[in-house]
N, C-alpha and C positions, 0 to 999 in steps of 0.2 A: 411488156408492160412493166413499168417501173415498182419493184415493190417497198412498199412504203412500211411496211409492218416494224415494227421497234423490238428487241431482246428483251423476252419472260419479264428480267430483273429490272424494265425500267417500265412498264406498264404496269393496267390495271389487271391480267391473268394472273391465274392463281399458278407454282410450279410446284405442283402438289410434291413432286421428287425431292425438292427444297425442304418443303414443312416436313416432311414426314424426316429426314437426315436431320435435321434443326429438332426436334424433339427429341430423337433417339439419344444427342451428343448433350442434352440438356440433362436426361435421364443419368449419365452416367458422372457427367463435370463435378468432380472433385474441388474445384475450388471456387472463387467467386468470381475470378479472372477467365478463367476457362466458360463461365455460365454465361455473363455478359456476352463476350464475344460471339458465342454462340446464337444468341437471341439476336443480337445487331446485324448477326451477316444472314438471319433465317428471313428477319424483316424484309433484307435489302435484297436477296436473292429471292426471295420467295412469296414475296409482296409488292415487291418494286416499290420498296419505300427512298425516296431520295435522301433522306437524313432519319438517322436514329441514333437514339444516347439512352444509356442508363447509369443512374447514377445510385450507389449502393453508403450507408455511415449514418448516424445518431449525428444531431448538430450540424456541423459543416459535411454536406454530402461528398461525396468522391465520385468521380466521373471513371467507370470503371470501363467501360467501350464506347465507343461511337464511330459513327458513320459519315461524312459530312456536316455542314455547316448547320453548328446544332445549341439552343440556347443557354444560361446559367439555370444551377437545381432552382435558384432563390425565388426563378420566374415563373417555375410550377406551383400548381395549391397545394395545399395543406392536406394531411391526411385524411381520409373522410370514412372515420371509423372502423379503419385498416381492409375494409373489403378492397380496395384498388379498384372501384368501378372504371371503365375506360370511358374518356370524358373526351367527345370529341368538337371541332372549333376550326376557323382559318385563322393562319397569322397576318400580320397585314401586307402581305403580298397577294392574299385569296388563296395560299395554298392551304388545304384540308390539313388538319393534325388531329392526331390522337395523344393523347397522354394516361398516363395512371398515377396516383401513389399510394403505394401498399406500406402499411406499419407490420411491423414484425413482431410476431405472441411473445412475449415475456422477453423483450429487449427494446429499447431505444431507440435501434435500430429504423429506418426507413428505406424501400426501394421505388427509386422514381424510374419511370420509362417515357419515354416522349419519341416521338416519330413524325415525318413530314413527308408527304405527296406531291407529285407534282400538281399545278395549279388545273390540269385537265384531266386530273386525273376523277373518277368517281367511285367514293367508295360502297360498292353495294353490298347487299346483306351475306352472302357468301364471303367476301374481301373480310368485312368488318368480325365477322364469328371466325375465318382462321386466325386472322391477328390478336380475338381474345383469347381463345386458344392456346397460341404461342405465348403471348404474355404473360398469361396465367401460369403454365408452366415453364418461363424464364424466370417468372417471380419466386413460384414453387425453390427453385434450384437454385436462388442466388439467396433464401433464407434455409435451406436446409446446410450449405457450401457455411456461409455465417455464424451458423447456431454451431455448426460440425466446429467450424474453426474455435470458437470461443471454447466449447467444451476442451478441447484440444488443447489449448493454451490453460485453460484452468487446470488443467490436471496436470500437465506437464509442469505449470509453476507452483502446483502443491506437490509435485513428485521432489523436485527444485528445493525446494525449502524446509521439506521433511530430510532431507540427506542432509550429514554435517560437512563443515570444509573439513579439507583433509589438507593440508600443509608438512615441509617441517618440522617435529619434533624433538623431542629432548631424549627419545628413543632410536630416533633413526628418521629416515627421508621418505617420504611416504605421496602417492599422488594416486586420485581415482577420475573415472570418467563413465558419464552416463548418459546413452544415447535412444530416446524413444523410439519406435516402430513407425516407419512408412512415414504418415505427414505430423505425425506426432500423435494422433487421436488415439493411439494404441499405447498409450503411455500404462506403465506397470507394473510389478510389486519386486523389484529389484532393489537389495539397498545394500548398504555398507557400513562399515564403520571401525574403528581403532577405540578400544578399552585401555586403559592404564588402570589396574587392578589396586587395591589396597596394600594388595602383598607384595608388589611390585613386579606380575604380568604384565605382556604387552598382548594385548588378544585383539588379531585382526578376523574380522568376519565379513562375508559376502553372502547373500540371503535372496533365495527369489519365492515371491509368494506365488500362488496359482492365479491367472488372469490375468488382463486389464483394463482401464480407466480407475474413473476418481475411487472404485468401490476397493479395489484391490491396491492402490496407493494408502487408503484408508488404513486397510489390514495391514499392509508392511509397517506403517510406524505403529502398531498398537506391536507388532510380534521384534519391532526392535529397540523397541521403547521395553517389551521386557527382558528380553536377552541380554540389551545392558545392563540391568538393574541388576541379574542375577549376576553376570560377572562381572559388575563392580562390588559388590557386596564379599568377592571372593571366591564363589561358587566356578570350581572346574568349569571348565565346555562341557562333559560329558555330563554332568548334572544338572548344566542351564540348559539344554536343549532337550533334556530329558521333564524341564520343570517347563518349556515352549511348546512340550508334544500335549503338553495336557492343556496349555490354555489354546492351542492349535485346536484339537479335538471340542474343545466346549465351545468355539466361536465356528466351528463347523469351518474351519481354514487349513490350506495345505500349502508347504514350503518345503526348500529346499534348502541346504544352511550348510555353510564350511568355517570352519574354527582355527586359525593355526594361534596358535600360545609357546609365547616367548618370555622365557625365564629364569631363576637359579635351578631348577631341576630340567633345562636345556628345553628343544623346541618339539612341540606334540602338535600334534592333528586331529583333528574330532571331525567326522561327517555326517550329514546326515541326506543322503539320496543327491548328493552335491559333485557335481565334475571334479576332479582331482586341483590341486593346487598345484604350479611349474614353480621352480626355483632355478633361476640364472647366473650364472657366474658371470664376473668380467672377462674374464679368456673365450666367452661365448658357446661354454657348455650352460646344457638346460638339462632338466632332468622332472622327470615325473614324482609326485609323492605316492607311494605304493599303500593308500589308504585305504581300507576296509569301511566303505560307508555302510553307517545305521539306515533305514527306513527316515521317507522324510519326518518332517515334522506334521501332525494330523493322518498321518494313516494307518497307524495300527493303534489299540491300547497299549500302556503300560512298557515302552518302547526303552530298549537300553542303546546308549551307543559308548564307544570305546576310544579310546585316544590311542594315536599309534606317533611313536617316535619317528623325528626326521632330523636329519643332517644338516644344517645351516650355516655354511662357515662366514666370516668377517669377508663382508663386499658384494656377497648372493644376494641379490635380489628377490624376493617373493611374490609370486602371481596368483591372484584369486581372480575369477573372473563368472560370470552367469551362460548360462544352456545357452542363450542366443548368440553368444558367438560361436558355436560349435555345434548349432543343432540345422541343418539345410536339411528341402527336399531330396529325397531318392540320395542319401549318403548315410554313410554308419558313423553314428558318434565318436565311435572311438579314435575312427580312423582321421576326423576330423580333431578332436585332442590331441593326433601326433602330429596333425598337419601344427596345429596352434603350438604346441613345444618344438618345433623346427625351425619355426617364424621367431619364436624368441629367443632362440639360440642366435639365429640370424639377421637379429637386428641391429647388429654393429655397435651397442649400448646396453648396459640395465639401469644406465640412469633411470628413477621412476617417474617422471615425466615423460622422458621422450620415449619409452618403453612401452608406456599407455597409451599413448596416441600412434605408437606403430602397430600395437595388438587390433586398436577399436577399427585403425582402416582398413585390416582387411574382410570386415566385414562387408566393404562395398559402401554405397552412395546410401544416406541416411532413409531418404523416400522409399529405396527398396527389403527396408530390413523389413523380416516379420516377427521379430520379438524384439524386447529394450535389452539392453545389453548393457554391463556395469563390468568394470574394470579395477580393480586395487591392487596396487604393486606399491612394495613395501623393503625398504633395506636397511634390517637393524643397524644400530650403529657397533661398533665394537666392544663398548664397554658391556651393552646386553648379552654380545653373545660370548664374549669372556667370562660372566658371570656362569651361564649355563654351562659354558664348556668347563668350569673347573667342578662347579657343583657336577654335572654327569660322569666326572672319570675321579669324582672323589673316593677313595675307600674304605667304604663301608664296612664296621667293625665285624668280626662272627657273632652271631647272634640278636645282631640290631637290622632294624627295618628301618630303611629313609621312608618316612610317614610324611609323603606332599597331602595336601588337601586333597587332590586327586584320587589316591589309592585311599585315605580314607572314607570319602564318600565311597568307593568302591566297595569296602570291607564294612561298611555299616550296611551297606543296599545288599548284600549277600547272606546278611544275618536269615536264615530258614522263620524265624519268629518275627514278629509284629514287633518296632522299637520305637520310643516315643519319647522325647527329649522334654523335660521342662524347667522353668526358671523357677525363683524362688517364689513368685507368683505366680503359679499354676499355668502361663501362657506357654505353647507348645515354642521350640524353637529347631527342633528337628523332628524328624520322621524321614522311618525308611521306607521302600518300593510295596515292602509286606502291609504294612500298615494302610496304606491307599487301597489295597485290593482286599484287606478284612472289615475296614471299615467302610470301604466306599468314596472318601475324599482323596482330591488330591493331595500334595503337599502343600501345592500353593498357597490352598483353603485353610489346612490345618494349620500351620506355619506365624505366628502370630495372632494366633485365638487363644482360648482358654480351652484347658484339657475336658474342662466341662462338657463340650462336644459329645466326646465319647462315652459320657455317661448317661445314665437314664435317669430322667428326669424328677421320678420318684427318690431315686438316693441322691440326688446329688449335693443336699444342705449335710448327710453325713458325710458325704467323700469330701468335700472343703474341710470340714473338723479333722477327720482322718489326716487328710494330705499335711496340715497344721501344727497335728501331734508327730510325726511320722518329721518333719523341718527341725523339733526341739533337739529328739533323738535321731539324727539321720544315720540307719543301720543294714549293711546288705540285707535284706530278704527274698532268700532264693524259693524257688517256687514249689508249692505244697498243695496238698491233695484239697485245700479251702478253693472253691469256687466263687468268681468275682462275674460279676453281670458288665459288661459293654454297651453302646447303643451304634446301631450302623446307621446311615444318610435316612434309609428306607423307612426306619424307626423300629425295626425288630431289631431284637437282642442278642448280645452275644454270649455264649459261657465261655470264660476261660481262667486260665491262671496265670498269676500273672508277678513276676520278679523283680523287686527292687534293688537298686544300688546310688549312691550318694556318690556325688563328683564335686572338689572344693576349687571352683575356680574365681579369681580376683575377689575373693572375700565373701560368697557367695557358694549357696547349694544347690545345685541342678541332683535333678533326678532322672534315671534313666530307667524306664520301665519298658521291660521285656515281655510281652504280652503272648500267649499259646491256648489260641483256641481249642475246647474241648469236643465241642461237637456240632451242630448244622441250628445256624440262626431259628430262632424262636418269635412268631407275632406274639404285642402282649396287648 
């Protein structure tokens, strides 16, 4: 007997083995391409649909899969209040069709679905419930693939736009590169950047914040937006990442942060929980910086970190670079940092261009990274590190101290007493590490306010008088058995004593008060 029976995929059976593989791959479809496809061949396979098309876009649709001979979006209706009811019809051949159109929540966006049967074919109530089914979750996965993609792109071009260019300069040659995670949706708190100081540092840094998408892109420009500020103003590394631990700490953010500062007191390193920095030669030696990193930035209080001298000579290249190129499953960091200074030895260049994009490929294929990864390589020019090299091997008189900005903030923040710096208008302009932890504020906080802070609220029309009288005749007064009242954040008191001295700078009197608590805060 002649069998006449026709294959699953062109009939009206259902090939439940179909629908059920056609969901599963809908389930997992990363992208909008992959979802489509998916749906169109579940139809055709597993419906015996003879044409199906879906088409995915805001405005002019795009025809993202189809199956046979299949019509334009412009011919489908109109969205009908984004449920995608399936709305079924013959075309005018008498063949049976289905369609949908689904609007997409909080986009523009629309997905059409259309489908055609043969003209004998019929569609019954089991047929008609697995194809809404399948469409329902074709739909599902070509707006979640959409929304994913968008997100992904927006953070990626605000990751994009918060990084400055890096060209170029008038310091030396400089080139960075930044590559998001996987399809990009994993874009994250990686950043960079080149300071030209007031006093004329060259301070390259590379920074990773904790996590990603748009929340942690967010945080990196807020913590690089202040780590400029602080060392454009002049502020060492070891004092601007020590003034980034406390606005870390108060926005409840964690980073990692690397420093190298290039100058007339030659080239220093500041870390903070940060992979080491490489420096390259052109003869194609590399070499490690032998850094002693601080605690990141937000994980401890009151965090010190230290600057450590490095060798840089005229033509070394400089490498900063983020954990994700050096942090893989089932491997040890470290040994992955000597793999990364072998490659840069061995890259036949330290040009900083072609040196960056030999470091970022060995990361492998973009889709499979699992963190963003940032790159800055940096090659002073000569006249920078002429400078440093004559100031480092200058000789130094007996009995004089070379006094950088550096070792002074070091020697003020070591003072055992509370010290508090102000102008001839009582607004603070320094403070040391003591004074954050007697009184309760930062520096940050303190740092252009009025010293008024620290007083209690009751004396404080005399202490302005005081302070006033004290400007006419500005006189050391060292500290005496007279007890002075403070005010901490909390609002209890403090007792202490407290020592005066007069500093005449550009025509002007700052006062420098040395403050010694006497005994354990007081509510009043």
């Amino acid at each position: 007997m002649l069998d006449t029976r026709v294959p699953p995929a062109r009939t009206g059976d259902l090939d439940w083995t179909e629908l059920s593989r056609t969901t599963t791959a809908l389930g997992v479809a990363t992208d909008a391409a992959t979802a489509g496809a998916a749906l169109v061949d579940g139809c055709h396979r597993g419906l015996g649909a003879a044409a199906t098309a879906v088409w995915l876009g805001d405005g002019d649709q795009h025809l993202i899969a189809s199956y046979g001979r299949v019509p334009v979006a412009t011919d489908l209706p109109a969205p009908g209040g984004g449920r995608g009811a399936l709305l079924h019809g013959r075309d005018a051949d008498g063949s049976p069709t289905c369609a949908s159109v689904t609007a997409v929540p909080g986009d523009s966006a629309v997905v059409k679905f259309w489908a055609r049967f043969a003209r004998h074919d019929h569609l019954g109530p089991a047929r008609l419930g697995a194809l809404e089914v399948l469409v329902a979750a074709g739909v599902a996965a070509l707006r979640r693939t959409h929304l994913g993609a968008q997100t992904s792109q927006a953070g990626l071009l605000l990751q994009r736009r918060l990084l400055p260019e890096i060209g170029p300069g008038s310091t030396g040659e400089a080139a960075a590169r930044y590559a998001p995670a996987g399809d990009g949706s994993k874009v994250g708190g990686d950043w960079y950047d080149i300071v030209h100081t007031r006093d004329g540092r060259t301070v390259l840094v590379l920074g990773d914040v904790a996590g990603h998408g748009i929340e942690a892109a967010v945080q990196m420009s807020e913590f690089r937006t202040a780590l400029y500020s602080h060392l454009l103003e002049g502020l060492p590394a070891t004092i601007a990442l020590a003034r980034l631990n406390d606005l870390a700490l108060d926005r409840d953010g964690f980073a990692t942060c690397c420093c190298v500062e290039i100058g007339p007191q030659g080239t220093v390193v500041t870390s903070a929980g940060h992979p080491p920095p490489i420096v390259t030669g052109s003869n194609g030696h590399a070499s490690l910086c032998a850094v002693r990193p601080g605690p990141p930035v937000g994980a401890i209080a009151e965090a010190t970190y230290r600057a450590h001298r490095w060798e840089v000579r005229p033509g070394d290249t400089i490498v900063l670079y983020s954990d994700g190129l050096v942090e893989t499953v089932d491997t040890v960091i470290t040994d992955q940092i000597e793999r990364l200074r072998r490659a840069a030895g061995n890259a036949g260049t330290n040009a900083p261009d072609e040196l960056a994009d030999h470091l970022l490929a060995l990361a492998g294929p973009q889709n499979l990274l699992r963190d963003d990864i940032a790159v800055l390589t940096f090659r002073p020019g000569a006249a920078v590190l002429d400078a440093g090299e004559q100031a480092s091997h200058a000789r130094v008189p007996i009995g004089q101290l070379p006094l950088s900005a550096d070792l002074i903030w070091q020697l003020v923040d070591a003072t055992p007493d509370a010290l508090v710096v102000t102008d001839p208008t009582g607004t603070v302009v320094l403070a040391n590490h003591r004074t954050e932890s007697l009184f309760g504020y930062s520096r940050s906080e303190l740092i252009g306010t009025s010293i008024d802070r620290l007083v209690p609220e009751d004396v404080r029309t005399g202490h302005a008088d005081h302070r006033q009288r004290y400007l006419e005749n500005p006189t050391t007064r060292p500290m005496s058995k007279r007890q002075l009242r403070g005010r901490h954040r909390d609002g209890t008191t403090i007792v202490a004593e407290v020592a005066l001295s007069p500093v005449r700078m550009d025509g002007h009197t700052y006062v420098i008060a040395t403050i010694r608590p006497q005994h354990e805060r007081t509510h009043r």
